[in-house]
C-alpha atoms as one frame of an Amber mdcrd trajectory, in Angstrom:
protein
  -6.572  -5.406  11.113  -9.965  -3.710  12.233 -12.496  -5.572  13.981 -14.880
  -5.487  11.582 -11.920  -7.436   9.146 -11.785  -9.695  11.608 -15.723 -10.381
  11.607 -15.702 -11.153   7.738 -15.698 -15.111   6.953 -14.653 -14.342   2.893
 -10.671 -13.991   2.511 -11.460 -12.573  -0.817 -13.044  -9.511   1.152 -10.124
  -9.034   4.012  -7.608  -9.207   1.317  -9.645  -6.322  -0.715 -10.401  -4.864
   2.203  -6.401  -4.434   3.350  -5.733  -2.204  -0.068  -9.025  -0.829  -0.357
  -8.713   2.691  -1.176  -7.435   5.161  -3.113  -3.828   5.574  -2.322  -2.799
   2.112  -1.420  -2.316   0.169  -4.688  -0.069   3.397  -5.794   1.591   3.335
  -2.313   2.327  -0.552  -2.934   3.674   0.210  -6.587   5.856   2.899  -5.206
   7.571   0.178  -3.224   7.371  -2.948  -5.432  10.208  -0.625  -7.514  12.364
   0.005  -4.353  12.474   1.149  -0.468  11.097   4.277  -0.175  11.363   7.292
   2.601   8.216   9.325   3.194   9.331  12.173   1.073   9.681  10.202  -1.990
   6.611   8.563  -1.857   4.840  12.009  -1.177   6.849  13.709  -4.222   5.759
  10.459  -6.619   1.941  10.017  -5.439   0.532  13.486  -6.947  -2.180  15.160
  -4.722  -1.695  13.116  -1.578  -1.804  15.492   1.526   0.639  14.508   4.096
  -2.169  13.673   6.385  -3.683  10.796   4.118  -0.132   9.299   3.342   0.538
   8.766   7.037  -3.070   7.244   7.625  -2.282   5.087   4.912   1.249   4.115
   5.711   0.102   3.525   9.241  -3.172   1.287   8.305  -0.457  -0.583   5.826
   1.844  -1.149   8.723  -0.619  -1.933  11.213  -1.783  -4.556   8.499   1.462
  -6.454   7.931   2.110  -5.092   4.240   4.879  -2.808   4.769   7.263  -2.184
   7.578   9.298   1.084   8.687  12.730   0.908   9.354  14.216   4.397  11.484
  17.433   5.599  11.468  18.622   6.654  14.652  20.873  10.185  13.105  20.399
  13.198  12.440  18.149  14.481  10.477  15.817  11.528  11.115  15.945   9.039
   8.663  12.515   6.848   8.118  12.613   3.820   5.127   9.121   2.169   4.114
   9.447  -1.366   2.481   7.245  -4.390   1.498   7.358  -7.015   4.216   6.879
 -10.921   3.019   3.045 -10.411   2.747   3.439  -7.336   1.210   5.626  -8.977
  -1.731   3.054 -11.756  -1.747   0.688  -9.722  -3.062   2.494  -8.305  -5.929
   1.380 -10.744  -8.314  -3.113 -10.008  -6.992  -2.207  -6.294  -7.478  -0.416
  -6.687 -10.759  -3.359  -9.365 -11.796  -5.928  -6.316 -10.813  -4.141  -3.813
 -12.899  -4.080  -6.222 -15.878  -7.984  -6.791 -15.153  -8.652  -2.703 -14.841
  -7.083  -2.510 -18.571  -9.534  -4.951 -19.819 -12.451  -3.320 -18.065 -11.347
   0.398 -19.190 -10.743  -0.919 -22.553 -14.347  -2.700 -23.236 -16.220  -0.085
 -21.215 -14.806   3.004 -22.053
């Protein structure tokens, strides 16, 4: 978590603020369906660069949401999954999706 996370008093906030973004929600619906490698998630999240998924993946990590399991053959093999926070917050993203259909559907 960044220091300026750590500075905010409102848990609302740091919770926004650990899937704020563009990418993140979609990376975190990629994996509430199942374990992804890096590939996948690239081929299913359309007009990602490479360089954005990694910041995002990393930032993710670093947060606690998902973890990355490496398999030590050859070629490499890298898995991204939901850790126990990162399920825990299936049920705010899937209430924010639910609340974004409302809003798009009442304000156009």
């Amino acid at each position: 978590m960044s220091d300026d996370k750590k500075k905010t008093t409102c848990p609302a906030a740091i919770a926004l603020e650990a899937i704020r973004g563009r990418w993140k929600l979609l990376i975190l619906q990629q994996l509430y369906v199942r374990v992804n490698r890096f590939g996948e998630l690239r081929r299913a999240l359309d007009g990602i660069s490479e360089k954005v998924l990694v910041q995002q993946l990393r930032e993710l990590e670093r947060d606690g949401i998902i973890q990355r399991k490496i398999y030590t053959q050859v070629p490499p093999k890298v898995e991204y999954s939901l850790t126990p926070l990162g399920r825990n917050l299936r049920p705010i993203v899937e209430g924010l999706h639910e609340w974004g259909m409302r809003y798009l559907s009442e304000n156009g």
